[in-house]
N, C-alpha and C positions, 0 to 999 in steps of 0.2 A: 500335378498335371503338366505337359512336356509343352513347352513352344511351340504353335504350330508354326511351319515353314512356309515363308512367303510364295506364294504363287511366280513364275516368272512374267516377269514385265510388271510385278506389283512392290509398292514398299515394302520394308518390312514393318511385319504386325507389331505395334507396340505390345511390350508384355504387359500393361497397366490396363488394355482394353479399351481401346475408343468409339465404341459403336454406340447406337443406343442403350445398350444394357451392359454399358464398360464401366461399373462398377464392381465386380471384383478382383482382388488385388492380393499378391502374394502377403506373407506376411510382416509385419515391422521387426525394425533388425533389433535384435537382444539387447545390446548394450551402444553406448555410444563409442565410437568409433575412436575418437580420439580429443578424449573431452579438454586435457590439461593443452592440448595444440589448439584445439580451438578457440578458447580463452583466452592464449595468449594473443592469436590474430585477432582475436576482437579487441584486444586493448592495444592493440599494434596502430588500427583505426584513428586509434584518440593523440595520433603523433601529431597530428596538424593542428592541434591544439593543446599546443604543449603552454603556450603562456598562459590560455584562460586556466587551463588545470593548475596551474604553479599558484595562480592567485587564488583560487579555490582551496589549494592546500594553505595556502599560508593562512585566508580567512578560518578555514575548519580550525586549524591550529590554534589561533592566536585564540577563537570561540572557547574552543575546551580547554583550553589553558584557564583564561579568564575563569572561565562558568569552576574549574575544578578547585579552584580558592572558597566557592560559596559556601561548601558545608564548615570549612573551617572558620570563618569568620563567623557562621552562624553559632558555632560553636562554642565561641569567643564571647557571645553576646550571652548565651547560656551560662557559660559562667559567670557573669557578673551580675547578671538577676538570683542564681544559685548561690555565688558568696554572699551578695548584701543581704539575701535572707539569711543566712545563717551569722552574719554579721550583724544582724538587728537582732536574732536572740542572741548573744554574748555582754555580759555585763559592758557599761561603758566605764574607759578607765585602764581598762587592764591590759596587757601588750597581749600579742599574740601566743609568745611563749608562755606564758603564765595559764592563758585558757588552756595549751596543748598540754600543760603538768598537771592543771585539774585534773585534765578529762583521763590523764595516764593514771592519776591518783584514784580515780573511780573505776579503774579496771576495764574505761572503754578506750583498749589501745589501738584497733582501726581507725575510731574515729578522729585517735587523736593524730595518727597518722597520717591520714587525708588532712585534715587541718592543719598542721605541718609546712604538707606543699602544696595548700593553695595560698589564695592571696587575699586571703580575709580578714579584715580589718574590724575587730571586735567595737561592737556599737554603729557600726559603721551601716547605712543600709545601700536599698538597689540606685545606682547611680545611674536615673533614666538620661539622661545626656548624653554618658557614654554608651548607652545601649539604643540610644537614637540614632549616633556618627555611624555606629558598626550595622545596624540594621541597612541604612541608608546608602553605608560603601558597597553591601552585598548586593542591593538593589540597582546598584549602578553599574556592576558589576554584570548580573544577571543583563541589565540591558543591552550593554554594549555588545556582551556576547551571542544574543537574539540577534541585533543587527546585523552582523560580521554574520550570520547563519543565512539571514537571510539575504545578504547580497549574494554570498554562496549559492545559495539556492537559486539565483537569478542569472546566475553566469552560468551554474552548470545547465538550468535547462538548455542555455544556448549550447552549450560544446554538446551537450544530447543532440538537438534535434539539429545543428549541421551534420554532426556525424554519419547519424541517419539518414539526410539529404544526400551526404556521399555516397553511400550504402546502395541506395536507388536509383543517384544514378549510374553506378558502376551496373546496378542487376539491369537497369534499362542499356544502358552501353552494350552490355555482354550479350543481351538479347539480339541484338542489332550484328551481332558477330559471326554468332553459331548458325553453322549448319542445318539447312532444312531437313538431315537425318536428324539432329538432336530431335526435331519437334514430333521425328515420326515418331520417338517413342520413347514421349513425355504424355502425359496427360495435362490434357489441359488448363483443369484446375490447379493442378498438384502444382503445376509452375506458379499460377495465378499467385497459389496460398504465399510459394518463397517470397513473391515480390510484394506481396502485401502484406498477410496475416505476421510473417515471419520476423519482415523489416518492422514490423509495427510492435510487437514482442521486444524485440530487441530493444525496440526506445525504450518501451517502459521501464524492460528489465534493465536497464545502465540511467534512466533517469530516477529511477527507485533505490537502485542496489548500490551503485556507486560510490556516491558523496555519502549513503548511511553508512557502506563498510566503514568507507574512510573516516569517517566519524565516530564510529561506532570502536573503531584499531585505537585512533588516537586519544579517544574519553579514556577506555581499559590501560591507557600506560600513564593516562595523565594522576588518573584514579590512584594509581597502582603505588607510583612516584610520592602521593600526596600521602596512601595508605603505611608505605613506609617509614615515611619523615612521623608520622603520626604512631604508629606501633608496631614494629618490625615482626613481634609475635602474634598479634592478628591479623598480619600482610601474609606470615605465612601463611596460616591458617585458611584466609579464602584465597591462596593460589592454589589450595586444593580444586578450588570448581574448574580449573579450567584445564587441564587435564582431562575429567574427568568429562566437562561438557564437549572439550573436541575431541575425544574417541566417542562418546554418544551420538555429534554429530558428520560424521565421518561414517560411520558403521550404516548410520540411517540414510545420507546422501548417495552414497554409493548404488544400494538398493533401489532408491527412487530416481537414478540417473537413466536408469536404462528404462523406464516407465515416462518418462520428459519426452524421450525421444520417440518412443512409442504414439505418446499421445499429438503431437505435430507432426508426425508423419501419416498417422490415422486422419487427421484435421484436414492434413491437403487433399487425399484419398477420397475423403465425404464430400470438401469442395468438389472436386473433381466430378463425381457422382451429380451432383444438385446440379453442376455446370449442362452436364450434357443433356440431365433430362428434362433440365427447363429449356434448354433450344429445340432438342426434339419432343415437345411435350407432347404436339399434334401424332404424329409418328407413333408416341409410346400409346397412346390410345387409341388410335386405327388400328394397332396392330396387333391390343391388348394384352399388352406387357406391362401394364398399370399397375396390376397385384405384383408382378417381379418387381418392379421396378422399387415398389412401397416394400418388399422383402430385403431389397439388396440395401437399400435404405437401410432401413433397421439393423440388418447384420452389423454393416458399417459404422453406424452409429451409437448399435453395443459394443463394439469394441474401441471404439471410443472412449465410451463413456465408463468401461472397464480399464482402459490405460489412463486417462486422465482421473478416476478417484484414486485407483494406486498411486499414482503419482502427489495426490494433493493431499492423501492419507497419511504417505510414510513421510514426506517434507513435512507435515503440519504436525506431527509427532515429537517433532524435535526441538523445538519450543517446549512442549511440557515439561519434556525430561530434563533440558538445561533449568528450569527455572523452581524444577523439584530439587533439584541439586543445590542450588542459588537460596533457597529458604533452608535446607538441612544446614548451609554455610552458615546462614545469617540465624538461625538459633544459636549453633557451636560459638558466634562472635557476642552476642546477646550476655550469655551464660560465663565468658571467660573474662570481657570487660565488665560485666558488674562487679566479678571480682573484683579484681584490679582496680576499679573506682572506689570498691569497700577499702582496700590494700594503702591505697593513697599514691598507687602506682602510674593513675591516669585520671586528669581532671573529666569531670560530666560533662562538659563540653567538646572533652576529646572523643570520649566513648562517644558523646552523639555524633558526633563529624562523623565518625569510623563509623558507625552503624548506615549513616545516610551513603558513606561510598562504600559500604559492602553492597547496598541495595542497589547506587549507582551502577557496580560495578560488577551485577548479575545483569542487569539492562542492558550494556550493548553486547553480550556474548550472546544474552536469545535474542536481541536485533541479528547480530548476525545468523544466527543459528536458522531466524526466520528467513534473514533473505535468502539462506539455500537453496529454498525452492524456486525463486527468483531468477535468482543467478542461473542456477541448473536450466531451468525454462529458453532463459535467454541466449543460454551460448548454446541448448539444443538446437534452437532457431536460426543459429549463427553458424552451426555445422551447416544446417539445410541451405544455405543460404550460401558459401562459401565452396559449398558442394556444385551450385549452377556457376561462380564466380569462375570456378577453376576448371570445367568444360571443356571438352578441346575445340576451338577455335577454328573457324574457316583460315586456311593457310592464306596471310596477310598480301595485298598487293605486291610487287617491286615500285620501291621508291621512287626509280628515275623513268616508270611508264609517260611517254605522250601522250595530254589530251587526246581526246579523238570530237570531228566534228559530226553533224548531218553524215554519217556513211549510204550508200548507194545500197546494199541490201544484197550480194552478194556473196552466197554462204557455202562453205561447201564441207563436207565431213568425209576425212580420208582415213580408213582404217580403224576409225571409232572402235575400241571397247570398252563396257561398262558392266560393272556387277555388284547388287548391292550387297551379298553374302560372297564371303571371298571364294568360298568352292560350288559358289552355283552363278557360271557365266550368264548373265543374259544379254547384252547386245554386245555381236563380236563381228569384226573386220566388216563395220558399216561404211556405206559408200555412198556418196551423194552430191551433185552438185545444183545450186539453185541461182538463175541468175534473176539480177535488176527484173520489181515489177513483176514476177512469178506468183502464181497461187499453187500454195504446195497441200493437197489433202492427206490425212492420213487415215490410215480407218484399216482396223483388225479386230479381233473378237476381246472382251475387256482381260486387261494382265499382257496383254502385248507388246507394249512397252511405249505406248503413243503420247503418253504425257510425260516419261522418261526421254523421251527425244526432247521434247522443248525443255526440258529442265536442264540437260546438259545444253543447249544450247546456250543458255542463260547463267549459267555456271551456278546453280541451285546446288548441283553435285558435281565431283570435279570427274572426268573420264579418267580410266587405266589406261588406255593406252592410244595409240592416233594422235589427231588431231583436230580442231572444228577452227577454221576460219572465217573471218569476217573482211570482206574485200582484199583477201589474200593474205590477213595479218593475223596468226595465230591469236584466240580469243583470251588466252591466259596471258596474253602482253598485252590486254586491255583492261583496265581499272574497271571491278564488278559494276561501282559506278554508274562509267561511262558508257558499259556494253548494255547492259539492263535499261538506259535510260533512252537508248535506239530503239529500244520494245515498247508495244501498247498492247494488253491482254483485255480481252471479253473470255470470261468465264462462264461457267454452265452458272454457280452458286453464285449471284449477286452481293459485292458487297458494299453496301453504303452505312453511311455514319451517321452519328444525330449533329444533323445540320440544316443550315438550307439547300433547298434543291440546285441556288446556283454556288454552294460551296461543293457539292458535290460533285456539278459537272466540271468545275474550274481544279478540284482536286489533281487532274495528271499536269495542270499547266503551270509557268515559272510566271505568267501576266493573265492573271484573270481578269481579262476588262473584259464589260457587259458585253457588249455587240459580237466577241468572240464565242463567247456564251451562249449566247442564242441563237449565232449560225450555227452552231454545235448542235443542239437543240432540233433544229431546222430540218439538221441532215441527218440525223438520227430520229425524227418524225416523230418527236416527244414536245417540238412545241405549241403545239393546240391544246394538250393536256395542260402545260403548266401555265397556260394564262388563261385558262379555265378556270383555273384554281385561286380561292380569296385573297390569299397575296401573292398568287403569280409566281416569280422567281423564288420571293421569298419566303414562299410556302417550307413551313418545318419538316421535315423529312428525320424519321426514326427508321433502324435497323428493320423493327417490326412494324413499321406501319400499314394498318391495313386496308386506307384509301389507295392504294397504287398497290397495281397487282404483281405480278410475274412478270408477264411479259414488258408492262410502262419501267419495273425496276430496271429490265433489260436494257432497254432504249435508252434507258438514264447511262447505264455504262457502256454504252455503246459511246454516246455523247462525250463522256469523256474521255475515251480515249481517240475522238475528234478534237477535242482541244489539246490532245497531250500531242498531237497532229508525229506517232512514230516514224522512223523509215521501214521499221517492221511489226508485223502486225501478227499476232495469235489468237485465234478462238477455241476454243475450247468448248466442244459439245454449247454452243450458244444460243440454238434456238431448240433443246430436246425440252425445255418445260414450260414452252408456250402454247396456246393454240393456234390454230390454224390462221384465222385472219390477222394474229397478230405477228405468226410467223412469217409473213408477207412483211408487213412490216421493218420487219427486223431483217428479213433477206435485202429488203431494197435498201436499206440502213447498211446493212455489212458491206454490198456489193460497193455501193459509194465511199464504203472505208476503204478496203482491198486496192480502189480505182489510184496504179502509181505505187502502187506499195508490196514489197514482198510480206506474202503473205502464209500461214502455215493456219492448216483449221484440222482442228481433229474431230469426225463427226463418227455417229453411227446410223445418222438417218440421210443414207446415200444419197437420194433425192437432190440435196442441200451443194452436193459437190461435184454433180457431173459435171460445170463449165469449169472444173480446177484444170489447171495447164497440165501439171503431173500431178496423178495419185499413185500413194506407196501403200502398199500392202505388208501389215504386217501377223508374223505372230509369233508368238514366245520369245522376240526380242531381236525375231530377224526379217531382213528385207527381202519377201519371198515374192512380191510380183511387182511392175513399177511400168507404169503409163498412160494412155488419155484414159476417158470414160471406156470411148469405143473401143480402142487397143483393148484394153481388160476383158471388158464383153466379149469380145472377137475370140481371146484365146481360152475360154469357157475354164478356167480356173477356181483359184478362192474367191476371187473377187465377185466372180462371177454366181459360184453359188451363195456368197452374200447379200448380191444383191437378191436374187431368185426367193430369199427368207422372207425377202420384204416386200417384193412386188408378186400379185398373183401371174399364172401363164399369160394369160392374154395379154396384162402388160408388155410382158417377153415379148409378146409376138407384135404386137405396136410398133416395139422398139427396132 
């Protein structure tokens, strides 16, 4: 299905869909883009903590060192409860040589083999003493190396969850950077998901996968190391598995890579979906899009729930198959050291050592093999995530700009042009001048480009060509800052936060003392309501709350941007979704704002703007008529048949 193309004087259309029923969404991309780059920037992250990782590896070390002596010592202990038995049946009396020519004399020449070169002292039985020291060394051993795991364990969560703290706030920094184009066409969730679902993935997957690999690397060489000193011919023997388990899990990783990404980009997607239609839920059923809404639902969340079982199917696969491999090993070593202990080639003690590290030493290849899905999960998340990091940027201030203070409100835009698609101009060689204390109307049919005016004004979006000054100073030689912080907006779409009502109003101000507060209040004729209210000021105030209607949320931001007391001032469609008595209200509210202040109101209910000093008329992104009420009227134009829409003849003829 093809983009549609933005209307002029409108954004452009996100391709993700943002409306009430902007759930669906192209498809997840195939494979992951650039898995082995983005692993490495994600361990690129763990620079700034390079000493807790140093001590972390040294603990891991020194643990699996430690711990990889246990089977051998236990080994040790084996044999010496295996010779004193066989040292308590042998006559007393007679040297060891003499029992090994018996037993060659009777034709049993393995055993007399193995007797040979063990260290059994005929008559001699189990020496529990020394089978106490050596149990007791392994036991100390064992602990020391739990301990060292687990202070590991406690430094690494820290180097985790700062990491992550960096993570966030880079994605909150970055947020604070980009362009109001990036958000036109982002979904809202889908960002949501990076800075949260994603960041939060990531901990897991580096507070789970990390210190295990690493653990899991240094057990397999310590093992390996020990398996050799212990019998070179069944060291070879299980390096057979590992070969064999890392093209098993390499073969099945791969496949399940591009299913990781799938299913976290589906995740944001679904967010995204639940986002929007729990804000317009009201909306989705006035307008009965309820059943769509429960369809796009479902779609999204079968394909979901189709990328994430592939996903957790083919990673969870790979385990089995390492640890099929890992028991085919551990028979073959089974079957070749009984020999060999029949042989006289290798005490019981040694075959068990070796048995316990062939067993060790299939455990951390399906640790690792397990955490692939892990891993894969987390740096999937770390692409998405890296993907908002590296964003193009609003082009950064100049360094050596001047504060600006209080400016007088004088604006003017000379040859202005702007276009959000490169081969589709919409506002070209615009002209305007506005002085100190002005009320500037605007008002065209909607896509005209009337909220594209105050946003270049504001440097939301930077213009192609001209210029927009502020008291004669080009506004791109002022810190976005500093320009932005000269404005106070009222908006059509209210928006407040969960707080109190006087956090709310005190919101645009740098000194929220009460009494400013309330004269705030006062002149925006919101305060007979809030000390009506059980705790007055500090009445709880919710996004959704639905003791304060429309019109009182109005009044509340109207309030504050009496405390943020601007030099210039924007409305935007301000009173189009109140009623009538409370549009009084809010008129005598605004009018007391405006009173000293350059003002810009973009309305569509004319009524609202006839005392504007100058109105511009716009459309398609051009300034087609421009002056008083009457002027307009007079020259029986656009303006003119706009207003005609909205008032019947007789009004006309009033007028």
């Amino acid at each position: 299905m093809s983009q549609r193309q933005p209307a002029a004087g409108t954004r452009p259309t996100p391709p993700q869909g943002r409306g009430p029923m902007g759930g669906m969404f192209g498809p997840p991309p195939a494979k992951s883009k650039d898995f082995r780059g983005s692993l490495k920037r994600l361990l690129k992250e763990l620079k700034y903590e390079r000493k807790s990782l140093i001590a972390v590896l040294s603990l891991i070390t020194t643990a699996v060192v430690l711990g990889s002596f246990g089977p051998k010592i236990l080994g040790r202990a084996t044999n010496d409860v295996f010779y004193g038995f066989l040292g308590r049946k042998l006559p007393v009396g007679i040297s060891k040589a003499q029992a090994v020519a018996g037993l060659r004399s009777q034709g049993q020449s393995r055993l007399a083999d193995m007797l040979a070169k063990s260290s059994v002292v005929p008559g001699r039985g189990i020496d529990f003493h020394a089978v106490e020291k050596t149990l007791l060394l392994a036991v100390a051993l064992y602990a020391i190396a739990s301990l060292f795991m687990w202070i590991q364990g406690y430094l690494m969560a820290g180097v985790t969850q700062r990491t992550v703290f960096r993570l966030r706030r880079l994605a909150e920094e970055k947020i604070g950077r980009l362009p109001l184009s990036y958000f036109d066409t982002q979904s809202r969730g889908d960002l949501l998901s990076r800075v949260t679902n994603d960041v939060d993935n990531i901990s897991n997957s580096m507070q789970q996968g990390l210190s295990q690999i690493l653990n899991s690397l240094l057990t397999v060489l310590s093992i390996l190391a020990m398996m050799i000193w212990i019998s070179p011919i069944l060291a070879l023997v299980s390096l057979i598995a590992i070969p064999l388990s890392m093209f098993v899990s390499i073969r099945i990783a791969k496949k399940s890579q591009s299913q990781f990404i799938a299913q976290w980009d589906w995740t944001g997607k679904l967010n995204g979906h639940v986002e929007e239609m729990h804000t317009g839920h009201a909306l989705v059923k006035v307008f009965g899009h309820r059943e769509r809404a429960i369809e796009d639902f479902s779609e999204l969340n079968e394909k979901l729930y189709d990328a994430s079982f592939k996903a957790q199917f083919m990673s969870g696969i790979i385990q089995p198959m390492t640890q099929l491999i890992s028991n085919l090993i551990y028979v073959a070593i089974t079957v070749i050291g009984g020999y060999m202990v029949a042989t006289g080639s290798m005490t019981l003690g040694d075959v068990q050592a070796f048995i316990q590290y062939s067993r060790q030493f299939g455990m951390p290849l399906a640790q690792i093999a397990g955490l692939m899905n892990i891993v894969q999960s987390g740096v999937a998340s770390a692409e998405r995530l890296f993907e908002l990091l590296d964003a193009q940027e609003e082009k950064p201030d100049a360094a050596d700009l001047a504060p600006i203070s209080r400016t007088k409100g004088r604006i003017k835009f000379e040859n202005v042009a702007f276009r959000y698609v490169i081969d589709q101009p919409l506002i070209e060689n615009f002209n305007l001048t506005v002085e100190p204390g002005e009320t500037i109307a605007i008002v065209g049919p909607t896509g005209a480009g009337k909220t594209t005016l105050v946003n270049l004004l504001m440097r939301f979006y930077e213009i192609d060509a001209g210029r927009i000054t502020l008291d004669d100073v080009d506004i791109r030689e002022i810190s976005r800052d500093d320009l932005r912080r000269q404005f106070g907006m009222v908006l059509q779409d209210t928006w407040l936060f969960t707080g109190t009502m006087r956090e709310n109003i005190a919101f645009g101000s740098l000194n929220p003392d009460h009494n400013a507060v309330v004269a705030a209040a006062e002149a925006a004729n919101i305060d007979h309501l809030l000390r009506s209210l059980p705790k007055g000021y500090d009445s709880l105030l919710t996004d959704d709350n639905a003791t304060v209607s429309n019109g009182e949320r109005q009044l509340i931001t109207i309030a504050r941007a009496f405390m943020a007391d601007p030099a210039i001032l924007i409305l935007d469609e301000a009173t189009s979704s109140v009623d009538t008595r409370t549009e009084v209200l809010v008129q005598q509210a605004m009018a007391r704002l405006r009173s000293g202040r350059t003002s810009f109101v973009i309305a569509h209910r004319l009524s609202t703007i006839r005392d504007a000093h100058t109105i511009l008329v716009m459309d398609k992104g051009q300034l087609i008529e421009q002056g008083s009420h009457d002027e307009l009227m007079a020259q029986k134009g656009f303006y003119f048949n706009l207003y005609a829409s909205q008032f019947s003849a007789a009004s006309l003829a009033n007028d």
